[in-house]
N, C-alpha and C positions, 0 to 999 in steps of 0.2 A: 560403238558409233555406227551408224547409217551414215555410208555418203551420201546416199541420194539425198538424205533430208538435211544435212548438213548444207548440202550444194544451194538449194532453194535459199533457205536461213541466211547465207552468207551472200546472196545474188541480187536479197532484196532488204538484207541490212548493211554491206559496204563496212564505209568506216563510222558506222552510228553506234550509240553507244553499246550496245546489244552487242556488235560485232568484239566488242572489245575484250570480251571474255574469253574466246574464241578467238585460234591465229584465222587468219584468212587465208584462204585454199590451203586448208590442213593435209588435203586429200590428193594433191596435184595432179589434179581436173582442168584445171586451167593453164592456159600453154600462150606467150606472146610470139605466135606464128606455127606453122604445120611440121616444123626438118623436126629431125629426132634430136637438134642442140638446142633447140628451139628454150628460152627462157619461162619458168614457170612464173605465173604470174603472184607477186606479192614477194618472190626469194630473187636474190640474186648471186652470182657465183666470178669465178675469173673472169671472162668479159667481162666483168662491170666494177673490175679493182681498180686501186688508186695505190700510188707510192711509186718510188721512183726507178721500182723493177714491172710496173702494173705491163710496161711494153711485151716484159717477156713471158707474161702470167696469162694473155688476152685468148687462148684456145680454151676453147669451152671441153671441161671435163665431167660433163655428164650428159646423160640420155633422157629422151621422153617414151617412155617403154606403154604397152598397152598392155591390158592385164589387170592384177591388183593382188591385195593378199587374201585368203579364204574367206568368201560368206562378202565379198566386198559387193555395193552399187554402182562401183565405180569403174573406168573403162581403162585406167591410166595411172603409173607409179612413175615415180622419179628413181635413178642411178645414176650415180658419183663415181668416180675410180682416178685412181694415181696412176702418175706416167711420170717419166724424169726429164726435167727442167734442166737444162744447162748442167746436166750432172749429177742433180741436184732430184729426190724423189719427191712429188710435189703430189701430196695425199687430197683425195678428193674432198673437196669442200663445198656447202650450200647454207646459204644465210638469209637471214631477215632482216638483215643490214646492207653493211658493205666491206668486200675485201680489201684489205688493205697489203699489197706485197713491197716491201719495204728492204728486205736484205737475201742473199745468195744463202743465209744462215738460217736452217732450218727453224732453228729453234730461237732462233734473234727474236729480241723485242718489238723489232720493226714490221713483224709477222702476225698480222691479228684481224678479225672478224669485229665490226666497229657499228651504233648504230649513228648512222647519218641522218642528225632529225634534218636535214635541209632537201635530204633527197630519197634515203632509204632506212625509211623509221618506220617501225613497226607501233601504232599506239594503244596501250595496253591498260584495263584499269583492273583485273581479276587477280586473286588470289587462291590459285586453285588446290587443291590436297594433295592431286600426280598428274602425272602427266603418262598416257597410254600411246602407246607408238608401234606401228607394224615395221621390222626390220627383215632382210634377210642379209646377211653378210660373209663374203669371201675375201679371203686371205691367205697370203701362198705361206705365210707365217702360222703354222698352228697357236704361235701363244700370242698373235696380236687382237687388238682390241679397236673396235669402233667407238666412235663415242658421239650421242646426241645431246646436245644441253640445250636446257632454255634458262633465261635468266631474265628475269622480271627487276627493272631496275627503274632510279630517279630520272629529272628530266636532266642527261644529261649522254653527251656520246661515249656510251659507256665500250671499253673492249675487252673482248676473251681473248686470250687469257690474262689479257693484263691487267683489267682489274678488277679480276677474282676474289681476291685477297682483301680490297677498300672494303670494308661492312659499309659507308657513307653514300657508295656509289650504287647499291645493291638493295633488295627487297630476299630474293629467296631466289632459288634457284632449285633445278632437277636436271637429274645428271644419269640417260641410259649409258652405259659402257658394255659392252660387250664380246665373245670372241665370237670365232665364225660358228656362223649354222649350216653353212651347203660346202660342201667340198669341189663345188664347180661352180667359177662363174657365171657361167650360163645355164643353171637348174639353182633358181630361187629355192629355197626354204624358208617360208615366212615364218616369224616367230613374234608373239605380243611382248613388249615390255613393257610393265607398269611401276612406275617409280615415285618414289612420293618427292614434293618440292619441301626442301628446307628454308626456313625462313628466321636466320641470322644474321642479317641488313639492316639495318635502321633507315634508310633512305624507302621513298612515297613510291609507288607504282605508277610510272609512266609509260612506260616503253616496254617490249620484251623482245628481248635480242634471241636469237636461234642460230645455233652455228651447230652441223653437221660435218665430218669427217671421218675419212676410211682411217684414221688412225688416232689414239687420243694421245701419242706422242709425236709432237711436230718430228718431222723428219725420218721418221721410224716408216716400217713398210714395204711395199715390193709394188713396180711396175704391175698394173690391171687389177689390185685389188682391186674389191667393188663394194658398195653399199649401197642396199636398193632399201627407199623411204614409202612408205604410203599410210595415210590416216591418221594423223595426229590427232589426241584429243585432251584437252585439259579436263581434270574429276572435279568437281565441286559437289563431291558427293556428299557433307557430312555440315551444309548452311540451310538456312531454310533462308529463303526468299519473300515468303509472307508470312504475317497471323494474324488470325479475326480474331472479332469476337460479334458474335451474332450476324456474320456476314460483312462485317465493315471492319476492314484493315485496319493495326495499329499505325497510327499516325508517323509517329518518328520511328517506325519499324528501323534498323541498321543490324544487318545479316550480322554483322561483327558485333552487335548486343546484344548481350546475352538475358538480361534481368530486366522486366515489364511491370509496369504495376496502374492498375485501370481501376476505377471509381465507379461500380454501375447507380444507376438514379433509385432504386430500392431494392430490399432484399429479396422481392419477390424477381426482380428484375437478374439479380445475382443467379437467383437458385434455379434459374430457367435459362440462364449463360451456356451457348455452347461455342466450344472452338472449333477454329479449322486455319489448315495449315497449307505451302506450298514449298516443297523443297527443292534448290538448286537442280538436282537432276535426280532424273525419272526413277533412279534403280536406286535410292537410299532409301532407310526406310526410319521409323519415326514411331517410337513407343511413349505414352503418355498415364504417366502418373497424376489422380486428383485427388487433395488432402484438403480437408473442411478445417479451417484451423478451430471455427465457432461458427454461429448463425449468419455472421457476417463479411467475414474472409473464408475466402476459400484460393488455392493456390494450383496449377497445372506445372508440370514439368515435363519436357519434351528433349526426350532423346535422342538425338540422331546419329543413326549409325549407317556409315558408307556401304558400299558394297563390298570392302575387302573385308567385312565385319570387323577391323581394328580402328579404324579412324569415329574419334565419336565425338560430338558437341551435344550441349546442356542449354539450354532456354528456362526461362520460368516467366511466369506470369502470374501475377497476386491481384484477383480483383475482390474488390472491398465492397461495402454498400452501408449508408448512412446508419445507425442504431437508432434503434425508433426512441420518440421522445417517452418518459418514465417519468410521470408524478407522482408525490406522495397521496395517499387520500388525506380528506378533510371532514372537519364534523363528527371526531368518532363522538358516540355516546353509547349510553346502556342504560337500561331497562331491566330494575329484577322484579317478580314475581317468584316467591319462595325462595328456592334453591336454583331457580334456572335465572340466567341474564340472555338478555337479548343484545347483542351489539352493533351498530348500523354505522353507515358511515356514505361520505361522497365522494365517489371514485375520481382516480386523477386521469389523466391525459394520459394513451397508450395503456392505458391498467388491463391485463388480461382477467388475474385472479389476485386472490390473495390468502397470506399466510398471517393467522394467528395463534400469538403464544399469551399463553395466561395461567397463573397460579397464589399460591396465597401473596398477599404484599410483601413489599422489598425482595421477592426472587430475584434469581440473576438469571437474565438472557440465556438461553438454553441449558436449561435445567426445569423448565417449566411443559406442560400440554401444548401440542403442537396440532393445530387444526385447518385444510385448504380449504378454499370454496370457491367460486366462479361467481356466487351472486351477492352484492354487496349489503347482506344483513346475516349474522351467524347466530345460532341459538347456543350457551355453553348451557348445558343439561348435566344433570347431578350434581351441581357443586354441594358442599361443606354449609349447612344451615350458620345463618349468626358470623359469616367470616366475610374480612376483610381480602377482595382482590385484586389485583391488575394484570392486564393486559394489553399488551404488544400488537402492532398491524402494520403488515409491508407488504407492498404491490410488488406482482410477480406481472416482467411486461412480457418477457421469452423467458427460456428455457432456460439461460444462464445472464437474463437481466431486471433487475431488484431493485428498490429503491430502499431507502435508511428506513430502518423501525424506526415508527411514531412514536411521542411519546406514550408515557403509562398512564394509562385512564384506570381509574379506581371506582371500586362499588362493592356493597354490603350485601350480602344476605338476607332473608331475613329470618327469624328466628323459627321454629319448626313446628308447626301442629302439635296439640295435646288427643293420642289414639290410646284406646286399649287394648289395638291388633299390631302388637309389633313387630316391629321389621327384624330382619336375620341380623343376630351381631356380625355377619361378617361377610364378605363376598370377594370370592378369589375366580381371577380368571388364568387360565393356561392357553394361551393361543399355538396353533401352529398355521402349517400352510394353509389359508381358508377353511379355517376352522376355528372353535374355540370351545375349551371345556369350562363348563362354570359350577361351583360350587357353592354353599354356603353351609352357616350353622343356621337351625331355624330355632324360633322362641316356644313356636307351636306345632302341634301337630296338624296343618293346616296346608291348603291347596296355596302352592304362588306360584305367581304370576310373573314372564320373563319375557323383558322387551328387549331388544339389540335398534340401536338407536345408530346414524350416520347423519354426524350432525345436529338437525332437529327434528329427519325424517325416520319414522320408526319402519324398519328393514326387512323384523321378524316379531312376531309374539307368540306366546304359549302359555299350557298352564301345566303345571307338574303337580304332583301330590310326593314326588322324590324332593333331597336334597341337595341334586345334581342333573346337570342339563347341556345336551353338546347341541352344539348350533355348526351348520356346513352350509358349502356354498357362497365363504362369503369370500373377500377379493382379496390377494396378496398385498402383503406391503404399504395394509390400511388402519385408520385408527378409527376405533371402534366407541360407544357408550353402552356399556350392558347395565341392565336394571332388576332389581328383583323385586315383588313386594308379597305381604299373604295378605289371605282372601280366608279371612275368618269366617264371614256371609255374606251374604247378598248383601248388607244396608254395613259392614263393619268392613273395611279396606285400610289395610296398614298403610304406614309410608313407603317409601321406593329407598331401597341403600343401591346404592351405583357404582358402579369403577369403569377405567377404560383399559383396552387395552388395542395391542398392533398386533396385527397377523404376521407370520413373518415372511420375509421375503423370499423369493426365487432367484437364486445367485446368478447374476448373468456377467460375473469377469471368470465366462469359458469360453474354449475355446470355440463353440457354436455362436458366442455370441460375436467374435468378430469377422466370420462369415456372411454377418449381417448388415446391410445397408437402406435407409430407409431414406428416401428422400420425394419433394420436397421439403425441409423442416427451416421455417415455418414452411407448411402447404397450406391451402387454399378451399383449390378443385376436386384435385386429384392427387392420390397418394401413391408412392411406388416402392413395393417392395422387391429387392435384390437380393436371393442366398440361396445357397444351396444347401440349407437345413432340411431336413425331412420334416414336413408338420401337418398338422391335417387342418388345422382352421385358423385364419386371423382373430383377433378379439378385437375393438377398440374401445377402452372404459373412460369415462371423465374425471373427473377430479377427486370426486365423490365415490368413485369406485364402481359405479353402477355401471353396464353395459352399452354402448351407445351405438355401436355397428360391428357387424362379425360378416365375415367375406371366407372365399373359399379362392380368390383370385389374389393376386399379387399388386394389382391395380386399382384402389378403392376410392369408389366419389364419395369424397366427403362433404357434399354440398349440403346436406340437410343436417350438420353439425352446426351449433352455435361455435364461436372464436374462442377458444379458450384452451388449455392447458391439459393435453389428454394421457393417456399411455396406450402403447401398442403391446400384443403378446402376440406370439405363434404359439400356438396349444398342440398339442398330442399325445392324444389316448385323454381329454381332458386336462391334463395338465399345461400350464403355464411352460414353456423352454425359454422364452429370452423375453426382456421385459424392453423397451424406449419409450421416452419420452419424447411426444410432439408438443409444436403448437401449431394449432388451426386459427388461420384469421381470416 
């Protein structure tokens, strides 16, 4: 603690609420008159007892000393000391109430430090972690003990020691005890004690009562003990005081709630959310965890840990954002021509892309050809000449929201050309990482011809005079149309036999890949990548596999992307290391 800034704070906040977390003149800076018995302002001590001994109690047993403890701003400490009363050792005493001297018996009940809400009440509305105090203390007793307490309690004239014990009458309490630090009266030894408040009360914080003595047992002690006080200060190290979000404080913020949960107006609104925070006091400090639960919750949690690094509080915050609306499409139909169909359809509300499944009739839902696309017409290329099929369609709105597969739309074939350049009885593909080897049996000894189709866009062609043909360069973890056919002559062209197949994928559950962070998703503008993978180039492909932006930066505009469902790689040495999926809207 800073006296000097304490001094200000407490000079121009009084008894407002501010002040109430905070005793008033912690530092005893303030004096009511110039003599060295002179009364600190806010505490009071024997002159200012009551009971039916207060006659014999009225010699003020402490000092206004000038000074302070090391590193202090301040000019002035307070000292207590016992002398003997009628006999009787009568241990120095300073409060934030009022004494009460009641009996010749030390230790009698009628002996006690009381708050006076009608004349010497302290009011109080904090609940602080410890409480930090500058002591120095002599005692002609090597094993005796001082002892500071404060005690935060109800509205009510609560007294030490008597009702200690009431948990009804009581909030919490903090209790310095101590033996001596200087072995002469008059040569201080300051020493900090920091003690944490216990909070085993049930009764509301109103008041805090402060009772000081050179002894923590009544009547124990020796003439001229001494206890010198200066600085008190309560810790609230380990509360926050605010939390935003975007600059604007939560509303029903209460330091003592712990759990938050905020509604932003879109998700783009969510993903662009940032916190900020303001903690009780200046020296705790405040680590924060953020967990995506999905596109649309995401969650902070907020540590705080005091300065003693033992004391620590939990916060959370869960802010959500609307899920966008997700219709079904309408209108599928198809169109065949040979062996190819055409399937179209009218997009629904929120539709980014969509997934079709399709295979011979009565199939069952995944078990069938699985095909994305971003534009709402799909070509199914090679089917099965003369066969009956159906297929499936469901809008893809985000990256983990779908709507129901449509019903089965059905359509024919139609029956196959009559050639006398025929086609391979057979075509086998092997794919790996972005590649694929393809094979066949041929009928003739003749040149064919080989398409790799995505979609209904052909990707690659070639002609071979072999029975075997590898194709590279093409994109992980995609599905493919390979075709073959021969080329007897110029005017005699077989038919196409076709298969599909997937490339396979780039394992990314490693552990590179959870070094990675990619956010905004959805993004918009701009994209940001986060990791400390070694890579040499960004990729970003679309739906279809194809390329759409490659960066060498961490931060990519994606402004000249259509809205649609993409994946991100970090590549190195060429190869793919970690794969995600975005959406762009």
């Amino acid at each position: 603690m800073k006296k000097n800034l304490l001094l200000i704070a407490f000079s121009i906040f009084a008894f407002t609420a501010a002040a109430q977390y905070q005793l008033l003149n912690p530092g005893f800076e303030s004096w009511e008159g110039s003599s060295t018995t002179a009364k600190p302002s806010h505490w009071s001590s024997f002159p200012q007892s009551d009971g039916t001994l207060a006659w014999a109690a009225r010699t003020a047993q402490h000092y206004h000393r000038n000074g302070g403890r090391p590193g202090t701003g301040g000019s002035s400490y307070l000292t207590i000391y016992s002398r003997s009363v009628l006999g009787v050792v009568a241990n120095g005493n300073m409060t934030t109430g009022q004494v009460h001297a009641g009996s010749t018996t030390a230790a009698s009940p009628q002996n006690y430090n009381y708050t006076h809400r009608g004349q010497y009440a302290h009011p109080f509305s904090g609940t602080p972690d410890s409480m930090y105090v500058w002591a120095s203390f002599y005692a002609a007793d090597t094993v005796a003990e001082a002892s500071i307490r404060a005690v935060l309690h109800g509205d009510n004239d609560f007294k030490d020691p008597n009702d200690c014990s009431t948990d009804n009458l009581y909030k919490g309490y903090a209790v310095a005890r101590f033996g001596r630090t200087t072995s002469s009266n008059s040569t201080p030894n300051w020493i900090q004690f920091r003690v944490p408040f216990l909070y085993d009360g049930t009764s509301t914080v109103n008041y805090i009562l402060m009772s000081m003595t050179t002894n923590a047992i009544q009547g124990s002690g020796h003439t001229n003990d001494s206890l010198s006080v200066d600085d008190i200060e309560f810790i609230y190290s380990a509360w926050l005081d605010t939390i935003a979000i975007n600059g604007t404080p939560i509303s029903n913020f209460q330091r003592d709630n712990f759990d938050y949960a905020l509604t932003m107006a879109t998700a783009n609104d969510l993903h662009q959310s940032a916190l900020t925070f303001a903690t009780q006091a200046a020296d705790a400090t405040v680590a924060i965890d953020t967990l995506w639960v999905n596109d649309y919750e995401m969650r902070y949690t907020l540590h705080v840990t005091a300065e003693d690094t033992i004391t620590t509080r939990t916060y959370t915050v869960t802010l959500t954002a609307p899920e966008p609306v997700c219709n079904p499409v309408t209108d599928i139909a198809a169109t065949v021509e040979l062996n190819t169909a055409i399937l179209t359809w009218t997009p629904g509300e929120g539709n980014l892309a969509w997934e079709v499944e399709y295979g011979h009739a009565s199939f069952e839902l995944g078990t069938g050809m699985m095909l994305t696309t971003n534009s709402s017409a799909l070509a199914l290329n090679a089917l099965d000449y003369d066969q009956t099929y159906e297929a499936y369609l469901r809008a893809v709105c985000s990256d983990s929201l779908y709507t129901e597969w449509s019903e089965a739309i059905s359509f024919t074939t139609d029956e196959p050309l009559v050639v006398d350049c025929l086609a391979p009885d057979s075509l086998i593909a092997t794919p790996s990482l972005g590649q694929v080897y393809l094979s066949w049996t041929p009928n003739a000894e003749v040149v064919h011809q080989i398409l790799i189709l995505d979609n209904s866009d052909t990707i690659f062609t070639d002609t071979t005079s072999t029975n075997n043909y590898e194709v590279g360069s093409l994109f992980y973890d995609h599905t493919y149309i390979a075709k073959v056919r021969p080329i007897c002559d110029t005017d005699n062209v077989g038919p196409w036999v076709a298969t599909t197949f997937t490339t396979e994928y780039c394992d990314i559950n490693t552990a590179e890949q959870q070094q990675l962070r990619i956010y905004p998703n959805p993004a918009h503008d701009v994209l940001n990548i986060d990791t400390e993978i070694d890579f040499d180039q960004i990729c970003i492909y679309d739906i279809q596999g194809r390329k759409a932006l490659e960066s060498s930066t961490c931060n990519i505009n994606l402004q000249s992307l259509p809205a649609g469902l993409y994946t991100v790689a970090l590549m190195r040495h060429g190869q793919a290391i970690t794969l995600q999926r975005i959406v762009v809207r």
